[in-house]
C-alpha positions in Angstrom: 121.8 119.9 98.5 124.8 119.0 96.6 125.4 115.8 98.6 121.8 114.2 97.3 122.6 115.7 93.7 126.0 113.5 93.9 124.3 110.2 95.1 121.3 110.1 92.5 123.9 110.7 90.1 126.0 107.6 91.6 122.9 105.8 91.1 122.0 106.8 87.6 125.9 105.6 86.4 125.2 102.5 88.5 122.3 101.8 86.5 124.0 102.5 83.1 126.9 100.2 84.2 124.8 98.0 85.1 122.5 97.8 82.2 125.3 97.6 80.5 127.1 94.4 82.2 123.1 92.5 81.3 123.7 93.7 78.2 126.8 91.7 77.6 125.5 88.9 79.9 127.9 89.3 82.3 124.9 89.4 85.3 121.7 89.7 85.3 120.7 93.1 85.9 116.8 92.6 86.5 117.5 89.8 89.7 120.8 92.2 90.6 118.2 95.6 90.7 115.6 94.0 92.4 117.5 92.8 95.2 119.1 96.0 95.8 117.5 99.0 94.8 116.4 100.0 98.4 119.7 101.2 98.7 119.5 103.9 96.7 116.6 104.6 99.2 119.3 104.8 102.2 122.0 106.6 100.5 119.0 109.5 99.6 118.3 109.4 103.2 122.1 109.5 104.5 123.1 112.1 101.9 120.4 114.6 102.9 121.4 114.6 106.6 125.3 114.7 105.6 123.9 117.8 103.3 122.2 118.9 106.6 125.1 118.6 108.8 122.9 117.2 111.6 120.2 114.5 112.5 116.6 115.2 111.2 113.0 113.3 111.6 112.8 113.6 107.5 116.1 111.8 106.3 115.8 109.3 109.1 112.0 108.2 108.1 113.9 108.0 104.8 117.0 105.8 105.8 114.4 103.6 108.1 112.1 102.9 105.1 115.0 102.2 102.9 116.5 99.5 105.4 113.1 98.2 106.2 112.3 97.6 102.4 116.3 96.3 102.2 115.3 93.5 104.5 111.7 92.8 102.5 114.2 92.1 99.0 116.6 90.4 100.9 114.5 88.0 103.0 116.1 89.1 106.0 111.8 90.0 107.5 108.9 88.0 106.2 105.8 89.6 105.6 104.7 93.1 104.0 107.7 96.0 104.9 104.5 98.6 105.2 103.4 97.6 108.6 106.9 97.5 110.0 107.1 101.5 108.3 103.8 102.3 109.6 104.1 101.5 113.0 108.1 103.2 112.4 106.5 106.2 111.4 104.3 106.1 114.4 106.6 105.8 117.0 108.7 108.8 115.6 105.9 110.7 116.2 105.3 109.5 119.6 108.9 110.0 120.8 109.0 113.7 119.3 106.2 114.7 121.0 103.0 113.5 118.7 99.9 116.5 119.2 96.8 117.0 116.7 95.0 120.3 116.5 97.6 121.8 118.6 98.4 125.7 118.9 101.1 127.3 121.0 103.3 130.4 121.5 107.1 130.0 121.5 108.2 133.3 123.2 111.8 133.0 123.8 112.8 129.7 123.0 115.6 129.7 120.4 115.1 126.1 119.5 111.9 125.1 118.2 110.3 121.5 118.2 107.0 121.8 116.6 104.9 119.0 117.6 104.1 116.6 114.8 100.7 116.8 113.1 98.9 113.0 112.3 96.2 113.0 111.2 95.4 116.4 112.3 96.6 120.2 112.5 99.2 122.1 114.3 100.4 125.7 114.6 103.0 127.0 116.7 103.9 130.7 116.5 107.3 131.8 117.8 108.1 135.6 119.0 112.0 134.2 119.3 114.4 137.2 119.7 117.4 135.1 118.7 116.1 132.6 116.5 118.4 129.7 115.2 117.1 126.5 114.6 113.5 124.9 114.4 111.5 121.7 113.4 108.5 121.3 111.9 106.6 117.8 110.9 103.1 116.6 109.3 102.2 113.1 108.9 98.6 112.4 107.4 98.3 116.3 108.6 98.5 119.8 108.1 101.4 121.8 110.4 101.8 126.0 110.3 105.3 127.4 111.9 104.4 130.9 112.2 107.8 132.5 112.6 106.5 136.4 111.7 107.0 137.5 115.2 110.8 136.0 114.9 113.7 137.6 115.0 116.7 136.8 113.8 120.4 137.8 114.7 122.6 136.5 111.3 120.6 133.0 110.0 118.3 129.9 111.2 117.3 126.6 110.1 113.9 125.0 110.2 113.6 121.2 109.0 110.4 120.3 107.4 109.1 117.0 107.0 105.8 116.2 105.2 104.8 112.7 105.2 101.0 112.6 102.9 100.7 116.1 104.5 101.3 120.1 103.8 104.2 122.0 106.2 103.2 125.5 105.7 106.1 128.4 106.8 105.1 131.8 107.7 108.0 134.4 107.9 108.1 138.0 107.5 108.7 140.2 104.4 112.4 141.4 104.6 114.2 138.1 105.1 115.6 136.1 102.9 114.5 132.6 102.5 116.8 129.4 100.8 114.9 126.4 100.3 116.1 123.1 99.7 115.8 119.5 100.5 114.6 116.0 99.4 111.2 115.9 97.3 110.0 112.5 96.5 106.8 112.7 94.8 106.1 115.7 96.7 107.3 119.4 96.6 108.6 122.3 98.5 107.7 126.0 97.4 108.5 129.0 97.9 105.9 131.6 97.5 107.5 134.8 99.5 107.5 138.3 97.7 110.4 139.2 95.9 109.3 142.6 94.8 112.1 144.2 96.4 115.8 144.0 96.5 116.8 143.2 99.8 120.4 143.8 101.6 122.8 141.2 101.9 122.7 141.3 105.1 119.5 140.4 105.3 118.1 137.7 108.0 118.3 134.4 106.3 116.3 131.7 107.0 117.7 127.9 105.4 114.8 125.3 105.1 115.4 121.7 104.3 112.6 120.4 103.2 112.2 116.6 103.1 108.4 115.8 100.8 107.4 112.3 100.3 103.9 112.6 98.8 103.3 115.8 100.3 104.4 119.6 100.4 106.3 122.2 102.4 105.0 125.5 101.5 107.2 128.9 103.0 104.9 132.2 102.8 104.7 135.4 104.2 101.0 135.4 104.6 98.7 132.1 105.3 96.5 130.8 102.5 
């Protein structure tokens, strides 16, 4: 996502210019950084939903943990920032529809709102004829979006969020797959065949993957 490549680069010439004002004694970069620095937290998280082009549960967990630890080097809270994120991270859940060890079908919905995984496991399985968009989330959990019954009509998106978790992606052999997104000590693979040339005209399927200490994972067949 071009958009997140352009604000850690911000960040990294910020840095230099900064370390480079301490180095002349102009300010004191080590009081300036630690005041600051969560906002290169919020700007990853704003970025990746401008890259996105719409509101998702992974950049906004970012922004919300960036302002929350913001207001921790600022003095704005008192207190440690991780119970304020915690209970954050909670209520998200909650409010979009929080299940553990959940399965379902998804026959014609278009839309797809996987319920999030904590501290548990969920699988939904969708037999969509027209496909566009879907959302898939694990927090402290493991989450499968089975899309291998999907169809397609031109492209979809799926958002994946993994929070300490694994977001696994099943889709089926013959469409193309672009995978991208926001890893933070995490990752996001993709492990799909690619023994074949396939048409450009070809299904695709965009994930944006947001990792923080976990994995999203897009397959055509489950481990």
């Amino acid at each position: 996502m071009k958009p997140v490549r352009i604000w850690i680069g911000a960040v990294l010439v910020t840095l230099g210019v900064l370390g480079v004002l301490d180095a002349t004694d102009v300010l004191d970069f080590g009081t300036t950084l630690g005041s600051w620095w969560p906002i290169g937290v919020i700007g990853v998280g704003l970025t990746a939903m401008i890259a996105q082009k719409h509101v998702s549960l992974g950049p906004v967990v970012v922004t919300a943990i960036g302002l929350v630890l913001l207001a921790d080097r600022q003095g704005w809270t008192t207190g440690n920032p991780l119970w304020p994120v915690l209970l954050l991270l909670i209520g998200v859940a909650v409010l979009t529809g929080l299940r553990t060890r959940h399965t379902a079908d998804h026959h014609d919905a278009d839309d797809i709102g996987v319920p999030v995984a904590l501290f548990g496991g969920t699988k939904v399985r969708s037999r969509a004829e027209h496909l566009t968009r879907a959302n898939v989330s694990a927090v402290f959990g493991g989450a499968t979006l089975d899309l291998r019954d999907a169809h397609i009509d031109d492209e979809a998106d799926v958002d994946a969020f993994a929070l300490f978790g694994g977001v696994e992606i099943l889709v089926p052999r013959g469409w193309r797959v672009s995978l991208g997104g926001l890893p933070f000590f995490g990752g996001y693979d993709d492990n799909t065949e690619r023994d074949t040339v396939m048409a450009s005209d070809a299904p695709l399927l965009k994930v944006n993957a947001t990792a923080l200490f976990g994995g999203v994972d897009v397959r055509n067949d489950p481990k």
